[in-house]
Rosetta silent file (secondary structure, phi, psi, omega in degrees, C-alpha in Angstrom):
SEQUENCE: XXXXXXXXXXXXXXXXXXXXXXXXXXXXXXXXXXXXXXXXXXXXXXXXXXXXXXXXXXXXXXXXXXXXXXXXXXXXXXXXXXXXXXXXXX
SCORE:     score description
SCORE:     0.000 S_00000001
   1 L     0.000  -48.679  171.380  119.015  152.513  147.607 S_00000001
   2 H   -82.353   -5.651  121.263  118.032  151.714  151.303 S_00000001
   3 H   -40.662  -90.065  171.367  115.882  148.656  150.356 S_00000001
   4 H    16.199  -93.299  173.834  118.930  147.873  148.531 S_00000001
   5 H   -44.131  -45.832 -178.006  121.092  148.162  151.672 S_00000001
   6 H   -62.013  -51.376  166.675  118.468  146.695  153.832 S_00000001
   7 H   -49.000  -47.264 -151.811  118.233  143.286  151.772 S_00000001
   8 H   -77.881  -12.351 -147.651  122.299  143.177  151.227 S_00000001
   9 H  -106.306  -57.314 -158.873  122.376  143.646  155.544 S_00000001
  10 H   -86.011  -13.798  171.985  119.998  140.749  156.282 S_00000001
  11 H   -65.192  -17.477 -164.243  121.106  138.696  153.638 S_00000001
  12 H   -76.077  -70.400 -175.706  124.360  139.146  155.413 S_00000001
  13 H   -52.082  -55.642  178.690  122.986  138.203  158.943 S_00000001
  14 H   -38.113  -59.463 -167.844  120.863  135.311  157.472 S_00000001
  15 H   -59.143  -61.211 -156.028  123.971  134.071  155.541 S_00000001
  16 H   -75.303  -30.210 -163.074  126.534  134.198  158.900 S_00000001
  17 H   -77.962  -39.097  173.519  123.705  132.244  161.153 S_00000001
  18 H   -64.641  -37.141 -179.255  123.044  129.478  158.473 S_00000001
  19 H   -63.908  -43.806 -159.875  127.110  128.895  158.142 S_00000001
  20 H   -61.628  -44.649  179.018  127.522  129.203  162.019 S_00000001
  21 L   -87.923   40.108 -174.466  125.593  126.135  162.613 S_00000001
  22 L   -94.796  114.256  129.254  127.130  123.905  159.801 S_00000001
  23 L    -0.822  139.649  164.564  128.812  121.239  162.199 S_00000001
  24 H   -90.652   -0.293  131.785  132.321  121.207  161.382 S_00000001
  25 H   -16.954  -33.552  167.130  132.306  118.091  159.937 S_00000001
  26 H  -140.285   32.205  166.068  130.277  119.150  156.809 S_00000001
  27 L   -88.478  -13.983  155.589  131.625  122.507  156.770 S_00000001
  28 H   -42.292  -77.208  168.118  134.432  121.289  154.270 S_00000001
  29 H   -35.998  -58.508 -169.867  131.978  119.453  151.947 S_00000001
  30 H   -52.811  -50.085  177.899  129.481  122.171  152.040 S_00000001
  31 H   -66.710  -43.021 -163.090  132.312  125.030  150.952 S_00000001
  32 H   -67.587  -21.418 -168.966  134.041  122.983  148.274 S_00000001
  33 H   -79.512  -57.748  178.898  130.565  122.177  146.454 S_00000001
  34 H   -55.502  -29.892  163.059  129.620  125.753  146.731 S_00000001
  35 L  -101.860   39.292  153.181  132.918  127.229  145.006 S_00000001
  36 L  -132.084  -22.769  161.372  132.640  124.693  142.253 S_00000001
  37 L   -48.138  -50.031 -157.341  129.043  125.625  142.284 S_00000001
  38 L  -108.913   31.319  160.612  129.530  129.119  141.399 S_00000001
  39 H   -60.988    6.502  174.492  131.792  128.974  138.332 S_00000001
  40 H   -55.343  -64.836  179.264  127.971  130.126  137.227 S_00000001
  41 H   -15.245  -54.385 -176.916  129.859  133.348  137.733 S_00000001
  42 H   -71.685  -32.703  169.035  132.235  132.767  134.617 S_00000001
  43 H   -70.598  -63.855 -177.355  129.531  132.081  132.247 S_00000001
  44 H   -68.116  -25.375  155.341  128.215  135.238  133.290 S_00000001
  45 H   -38.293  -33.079  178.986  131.289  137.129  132.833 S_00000001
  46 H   -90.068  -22.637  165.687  131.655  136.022  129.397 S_00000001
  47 H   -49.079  -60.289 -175.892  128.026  136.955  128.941 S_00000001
  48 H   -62.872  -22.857  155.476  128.616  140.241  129.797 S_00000001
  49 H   -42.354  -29.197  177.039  131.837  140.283  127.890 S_00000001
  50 H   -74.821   -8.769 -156.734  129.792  140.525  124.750 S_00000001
  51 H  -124.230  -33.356  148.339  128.135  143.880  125.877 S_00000001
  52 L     6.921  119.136 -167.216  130.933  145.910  127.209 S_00000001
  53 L  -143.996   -6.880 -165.812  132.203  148.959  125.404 S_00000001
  54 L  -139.679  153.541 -172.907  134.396  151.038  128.014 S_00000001
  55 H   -58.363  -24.776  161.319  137.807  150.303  129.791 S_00000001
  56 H   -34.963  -74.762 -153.003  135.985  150.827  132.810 S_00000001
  57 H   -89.922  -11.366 -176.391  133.941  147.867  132.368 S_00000001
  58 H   -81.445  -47.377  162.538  136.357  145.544  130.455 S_00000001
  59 H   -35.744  -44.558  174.086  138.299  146.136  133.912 S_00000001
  60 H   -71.044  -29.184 -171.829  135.673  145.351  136.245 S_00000001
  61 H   -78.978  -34.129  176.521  135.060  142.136  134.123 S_00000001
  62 H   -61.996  -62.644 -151.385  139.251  140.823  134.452 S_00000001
  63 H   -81.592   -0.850  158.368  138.598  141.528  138.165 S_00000001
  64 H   -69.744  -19.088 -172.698  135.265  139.636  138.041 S_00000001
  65 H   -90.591  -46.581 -169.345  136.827  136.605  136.176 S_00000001
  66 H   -36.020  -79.106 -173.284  139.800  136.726  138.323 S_00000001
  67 H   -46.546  -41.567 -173.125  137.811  135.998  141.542 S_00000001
  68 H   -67.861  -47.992 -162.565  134.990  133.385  139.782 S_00000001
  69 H   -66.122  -27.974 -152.396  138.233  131.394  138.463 S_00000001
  70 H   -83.561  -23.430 -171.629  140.320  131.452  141.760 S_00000001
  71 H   -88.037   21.437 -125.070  136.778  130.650  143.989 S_00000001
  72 H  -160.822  -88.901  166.872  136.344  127.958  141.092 S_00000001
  73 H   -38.061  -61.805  166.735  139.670  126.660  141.573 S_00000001
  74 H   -47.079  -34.806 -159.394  139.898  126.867  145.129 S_00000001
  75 H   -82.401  -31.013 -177.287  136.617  124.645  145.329 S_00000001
  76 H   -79.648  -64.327  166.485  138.505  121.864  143.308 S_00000001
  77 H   -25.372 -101.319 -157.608  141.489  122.175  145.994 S_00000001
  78 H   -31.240  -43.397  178.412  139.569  121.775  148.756 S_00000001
  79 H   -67.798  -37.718 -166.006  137.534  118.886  147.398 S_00000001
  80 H   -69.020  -13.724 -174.747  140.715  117.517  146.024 S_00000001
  81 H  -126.976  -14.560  149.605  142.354  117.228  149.832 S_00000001
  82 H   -48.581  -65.396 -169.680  138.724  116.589  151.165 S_00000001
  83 L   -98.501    7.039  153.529  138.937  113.161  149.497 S_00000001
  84 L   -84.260   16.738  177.141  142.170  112.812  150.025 S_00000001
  85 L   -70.068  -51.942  175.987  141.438  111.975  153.657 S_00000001
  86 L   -90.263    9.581  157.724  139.714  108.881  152.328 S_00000001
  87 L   -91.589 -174.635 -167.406  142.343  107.367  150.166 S_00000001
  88 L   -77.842  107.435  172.906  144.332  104.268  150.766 S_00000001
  89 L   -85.636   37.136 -158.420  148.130  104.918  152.076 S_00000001
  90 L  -100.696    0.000    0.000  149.434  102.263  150.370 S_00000001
């Protein structure tokens, strides 16, 4: 359990130092690709949908789908007003 914690801590720190120096210029790009990226998520939800047996866990899986579709979704937004910067206003 404390290896556990100890990876999930530095992954944490690692994680905030690589975003802090994303320019903000390709901090846009960078998010929308990554939360279209991880609709990975939803295939495993539905994996795990097959193996499931208690209300417990069919719960945890709605609030696992919830979150992959809306960070899924969001990632399309973003991209979706990301290139609208570069259309025509004509």
């Amino acid at each position: 359990m404390i290896a556990d914690l100890t990876i999930f801590l530095l992954s944490l720190l690692v994680g905030f130092e690589v975003i802090s120096k994303v320019p903000a210029t390709l901090h846009t790009p960078l998010m929308s690709g990554a939360n279209a990226i991880h609709g990975v998520v939803i295939v495993g939800v539905m994996l795990l949908a097959a193996t499931v047996s208690s209300v417990a866990g069919y719960a945890l899986l709605a609030v696992a789908a919830f979150f992959a579709a809306m960070n899924v979704a969001g990632g399309y937004v973003v991209t979706d007003r990301m290139l609208a910067m570069f259309r025509s206003r004509s």
